[in-house]
C-alpha positions as CSV (number, residue, x, y, z in Angstrom):
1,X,45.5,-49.9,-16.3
2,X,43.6,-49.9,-13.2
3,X,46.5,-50.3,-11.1
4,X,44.4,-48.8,-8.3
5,X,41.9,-51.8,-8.3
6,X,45.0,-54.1,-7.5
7,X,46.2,-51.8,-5.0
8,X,43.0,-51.2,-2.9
9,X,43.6,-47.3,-3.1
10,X,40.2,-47.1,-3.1
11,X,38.9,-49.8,-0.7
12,X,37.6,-48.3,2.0
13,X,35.9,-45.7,0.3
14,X,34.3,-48.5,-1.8
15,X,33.2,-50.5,1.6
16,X,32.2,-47.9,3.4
17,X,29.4,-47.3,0.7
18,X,28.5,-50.6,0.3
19,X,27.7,-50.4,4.1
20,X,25.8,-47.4,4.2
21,X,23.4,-49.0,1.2
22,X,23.1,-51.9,3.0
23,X,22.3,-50.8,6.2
24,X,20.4,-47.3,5.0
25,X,17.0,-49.2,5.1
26,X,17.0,-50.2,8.4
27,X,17.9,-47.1,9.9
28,X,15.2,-45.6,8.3
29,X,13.0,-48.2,9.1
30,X,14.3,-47.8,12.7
31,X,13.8,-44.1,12.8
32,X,10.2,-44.9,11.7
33,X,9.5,-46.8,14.6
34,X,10.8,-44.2,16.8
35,X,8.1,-41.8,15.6
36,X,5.2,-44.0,15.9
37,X,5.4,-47.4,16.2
38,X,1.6,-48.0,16.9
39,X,0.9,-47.6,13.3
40,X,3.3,-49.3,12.1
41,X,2.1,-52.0,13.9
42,X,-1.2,-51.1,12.5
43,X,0.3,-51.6,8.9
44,X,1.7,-54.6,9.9
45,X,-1.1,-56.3,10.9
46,X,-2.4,-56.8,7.0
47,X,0.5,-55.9,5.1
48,X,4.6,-56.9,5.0
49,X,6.0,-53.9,6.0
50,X,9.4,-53.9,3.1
51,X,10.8,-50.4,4.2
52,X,9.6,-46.9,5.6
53,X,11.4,-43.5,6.4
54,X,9.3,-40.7,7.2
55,X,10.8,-37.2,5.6
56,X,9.6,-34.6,3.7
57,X,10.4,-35.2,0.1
58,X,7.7,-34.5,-2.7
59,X,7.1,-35.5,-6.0
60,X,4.4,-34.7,-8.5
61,X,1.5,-36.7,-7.0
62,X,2.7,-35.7,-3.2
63,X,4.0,-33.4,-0.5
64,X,4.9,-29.4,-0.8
65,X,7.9,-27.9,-2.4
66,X,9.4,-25.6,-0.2
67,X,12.1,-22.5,-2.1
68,X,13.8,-22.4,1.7
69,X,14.1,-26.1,2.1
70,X,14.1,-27.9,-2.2
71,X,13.6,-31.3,-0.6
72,X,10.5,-30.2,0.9
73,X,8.7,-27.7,3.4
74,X,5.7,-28.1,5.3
75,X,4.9,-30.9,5.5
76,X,6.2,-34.8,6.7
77,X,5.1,-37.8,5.8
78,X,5.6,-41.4,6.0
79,X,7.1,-43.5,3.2
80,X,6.4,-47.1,3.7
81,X,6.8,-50.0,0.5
82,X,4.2,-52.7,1.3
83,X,2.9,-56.1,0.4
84,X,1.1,-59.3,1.2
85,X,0.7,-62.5,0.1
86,X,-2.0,-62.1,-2.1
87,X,-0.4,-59.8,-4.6
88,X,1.6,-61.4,-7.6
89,X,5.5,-61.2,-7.4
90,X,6.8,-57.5,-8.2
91,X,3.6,-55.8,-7.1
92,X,4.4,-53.0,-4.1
93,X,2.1,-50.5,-2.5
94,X,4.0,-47.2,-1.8
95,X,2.0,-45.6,1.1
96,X,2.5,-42.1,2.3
97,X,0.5,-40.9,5.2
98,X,0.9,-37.9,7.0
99,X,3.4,-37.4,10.2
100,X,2.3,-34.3,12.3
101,X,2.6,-33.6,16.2
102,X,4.3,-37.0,17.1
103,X,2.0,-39.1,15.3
104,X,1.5,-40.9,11.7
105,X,-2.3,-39.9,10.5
106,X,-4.5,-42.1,8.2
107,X,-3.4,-45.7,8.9
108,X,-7.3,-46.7,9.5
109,X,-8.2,-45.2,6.0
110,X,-5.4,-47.1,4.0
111,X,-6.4,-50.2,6.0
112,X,-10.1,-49.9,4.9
113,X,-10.0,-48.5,1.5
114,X,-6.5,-49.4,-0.4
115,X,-8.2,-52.8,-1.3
116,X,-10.1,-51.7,-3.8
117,X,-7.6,-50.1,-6.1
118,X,-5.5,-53.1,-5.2
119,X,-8.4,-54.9,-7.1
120,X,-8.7,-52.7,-9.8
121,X,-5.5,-52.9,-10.3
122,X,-5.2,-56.8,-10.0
123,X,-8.2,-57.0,-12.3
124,X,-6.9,-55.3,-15.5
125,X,-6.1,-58.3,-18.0
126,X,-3.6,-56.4,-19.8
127,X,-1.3,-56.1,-16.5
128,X,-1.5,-59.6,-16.0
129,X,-0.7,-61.1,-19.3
130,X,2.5,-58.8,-18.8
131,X,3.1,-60.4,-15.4
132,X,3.0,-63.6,-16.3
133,X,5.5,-63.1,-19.8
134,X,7.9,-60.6,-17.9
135,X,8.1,-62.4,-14.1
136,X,10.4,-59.8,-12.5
137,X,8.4,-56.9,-14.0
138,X,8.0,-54.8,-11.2
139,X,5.0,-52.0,-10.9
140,X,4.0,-49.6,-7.5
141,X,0.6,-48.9,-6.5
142,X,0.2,-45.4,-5.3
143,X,-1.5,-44.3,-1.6
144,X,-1.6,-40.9,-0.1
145,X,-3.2,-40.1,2.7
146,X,-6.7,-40.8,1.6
147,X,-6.7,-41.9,-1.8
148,X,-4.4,-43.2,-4.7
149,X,-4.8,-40.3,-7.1
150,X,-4.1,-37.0,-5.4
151,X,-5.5,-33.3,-5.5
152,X,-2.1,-32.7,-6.1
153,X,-1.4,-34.8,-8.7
154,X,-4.9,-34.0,-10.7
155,X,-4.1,-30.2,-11.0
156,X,-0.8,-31.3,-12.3
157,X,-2.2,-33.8,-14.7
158,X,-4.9,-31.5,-16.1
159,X,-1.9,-28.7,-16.5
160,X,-0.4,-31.4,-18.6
161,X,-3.4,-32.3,-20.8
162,X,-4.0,-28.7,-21.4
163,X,-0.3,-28.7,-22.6
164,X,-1.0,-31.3,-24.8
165,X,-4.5,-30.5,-25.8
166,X,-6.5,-32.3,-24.1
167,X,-8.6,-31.4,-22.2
168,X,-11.6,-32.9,-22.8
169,X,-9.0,-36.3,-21.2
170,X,-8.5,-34.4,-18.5
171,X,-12.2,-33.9,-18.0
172,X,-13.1,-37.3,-18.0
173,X,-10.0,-38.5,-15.7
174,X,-11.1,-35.3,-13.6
175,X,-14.4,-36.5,-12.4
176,X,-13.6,-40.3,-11.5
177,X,-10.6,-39.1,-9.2
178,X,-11.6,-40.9,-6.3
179,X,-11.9,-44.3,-8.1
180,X,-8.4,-43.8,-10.4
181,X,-5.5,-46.2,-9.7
182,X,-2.2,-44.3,-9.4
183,X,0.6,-46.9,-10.6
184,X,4.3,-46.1,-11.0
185,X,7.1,-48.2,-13.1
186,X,10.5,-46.7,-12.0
187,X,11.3,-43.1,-10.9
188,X,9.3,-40.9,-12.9
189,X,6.9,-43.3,-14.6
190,X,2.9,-42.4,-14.2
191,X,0.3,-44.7,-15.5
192,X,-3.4,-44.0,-14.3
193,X,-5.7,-46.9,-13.8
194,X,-9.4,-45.9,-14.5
195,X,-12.2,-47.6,-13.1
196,X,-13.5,-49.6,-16.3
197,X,-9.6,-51.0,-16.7
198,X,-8.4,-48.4,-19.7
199,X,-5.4,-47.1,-18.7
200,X,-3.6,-43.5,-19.1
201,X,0.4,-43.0,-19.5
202,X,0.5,-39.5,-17.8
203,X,4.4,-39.2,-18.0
204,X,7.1,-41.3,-18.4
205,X,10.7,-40.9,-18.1
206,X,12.6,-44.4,-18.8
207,X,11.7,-47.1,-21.3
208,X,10.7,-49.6,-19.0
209,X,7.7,-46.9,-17.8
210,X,5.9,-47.4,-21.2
211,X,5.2,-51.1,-20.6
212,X,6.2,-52.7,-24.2
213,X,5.1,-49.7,-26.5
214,X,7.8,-47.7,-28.1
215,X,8.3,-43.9,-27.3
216,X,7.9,-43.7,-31.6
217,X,4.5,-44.8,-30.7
218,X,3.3,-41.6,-28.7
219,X,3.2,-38.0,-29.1
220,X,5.3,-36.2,-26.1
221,X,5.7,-33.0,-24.6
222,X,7.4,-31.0,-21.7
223,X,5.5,-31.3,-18.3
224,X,4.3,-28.2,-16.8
225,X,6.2,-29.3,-13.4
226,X,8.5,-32.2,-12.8
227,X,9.6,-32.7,-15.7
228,X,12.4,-34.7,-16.2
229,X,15.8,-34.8,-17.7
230,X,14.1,-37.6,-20.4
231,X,10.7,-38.3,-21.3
232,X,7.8,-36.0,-20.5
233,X,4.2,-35.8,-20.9
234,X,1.8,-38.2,-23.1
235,X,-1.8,-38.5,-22.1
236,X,-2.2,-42.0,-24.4
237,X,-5.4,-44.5,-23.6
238,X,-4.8,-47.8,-23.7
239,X,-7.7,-50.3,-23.7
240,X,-7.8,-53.0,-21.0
241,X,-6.8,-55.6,-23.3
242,X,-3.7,-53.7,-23.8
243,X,-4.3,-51.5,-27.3
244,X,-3.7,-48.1,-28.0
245,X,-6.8,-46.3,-28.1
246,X,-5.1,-42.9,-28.8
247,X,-1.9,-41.3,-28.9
């Protein structure tokens, strides 16, 4: 049994991979730099720059599927994890601005106006009860190119509160878009922020997405795009302090 461990048959498969992960981040950070290392340097300036990669990949809140190219079509954009000091330990800020004609587009907007979803965010006493009791709890404030929650990802969440009949949810999240707080758990895991500090689960797809409730506790359906291979669609309040509102 596992004579092949002993052996090493599979060594330098096995080391070449453990390379490539380690190294991976830096030549994408390096790549990065090579398109336009003036805002980078911008970024840097307020934030700690953790990784970046600019490609086109999209998701539900971001970028355009392509059928010609799956990954994505049309459009580029920079992926850079942030932080700074003043955020509590597992809090990153996943910015994606827009890379067209040489250049990385919208750095003076985050810089200006990501601080106050930052604060909402920060301010919500629920989230920071479950920061202090779970320390390595890790959460991702979203930023695309102007704002945290998306044109993109609004027509997406109203298609999946119409799925799950509500729209009068949809409604209400609908008309405070630009003050909304997009924050992701792990791949796949949507919470929305709302300015008076309730919160929405939009979609989740792993366990540690719902944040302590159980997936008994919610009533779920298949999302209209994106869906995953787990999970799907809920559209549950939770109250600021952290109780479910509704289902």
């Amino acid at each position: 049994t596992n004579r092949e461990r002993i052996s090493g048959q599979h060594f330098g498969l096995a080391l070449a991979g453990a390379v490539m992960k380690h190294t991976e981040e830096r030549w994408n950070l390096l790549r990065a730099e090579g398109k336009d290392s003036e805002a980078l340097a911008l970024i840097r300036s307020a934030y700690t720059l953790v990784s970046a990669d600019v490609n086109p990949y999209h998701d539900v809140t971001f970028g355009v599927y392509s059928q010609e190219s799956p990954s994505g079509g049309g459009e580029e954009n920079l992926h850079a994890l942030v932080t700074k000091s003043s955020f509590p330990k597992g809090l990153l800020e996943n910015v994606i601005l827009l890379y067209k004609d040489g250049r990385i587009l919208g750095v003076n907007d985050f810089l200006q106006g990501a601080s106050r979803y930052e604060d909402l965010v920060l301010s919500v006493p629920w989230l920071s009860r479950l920061r202090a009791t779970y320390p390595k709890w890790a959460t991702t404030l979203l930023w695309v190119h102007d704002k945290s929650f998306t044109d993109k990802a609004v027509r997406n969440f109203v298609a999946d509160m119409h799925v799950l009949g509500k729209d009068a949810l949809a409604d209400e999240v609908s008309r405070t878009q630009t003050d909304i707080a997009v924050l992701t758990v792990s791949y796949g895991d949507y919470w929305l922020v709302l300015p008076d500090k309730r919160m929405v689960l939009w979609r989740y797809q792993s366990v540690s997405g719902l944040l302590g409730f159980k997936p008994s506790q919610f009533s779920v359906k298949e999302c209209t795009d994106y869906q995953g291979v787990t999970g799907g669609c809920v559209g549950a309040v939770v109250s600021p302090d952290g109780k479910l509102e509704s289902k």
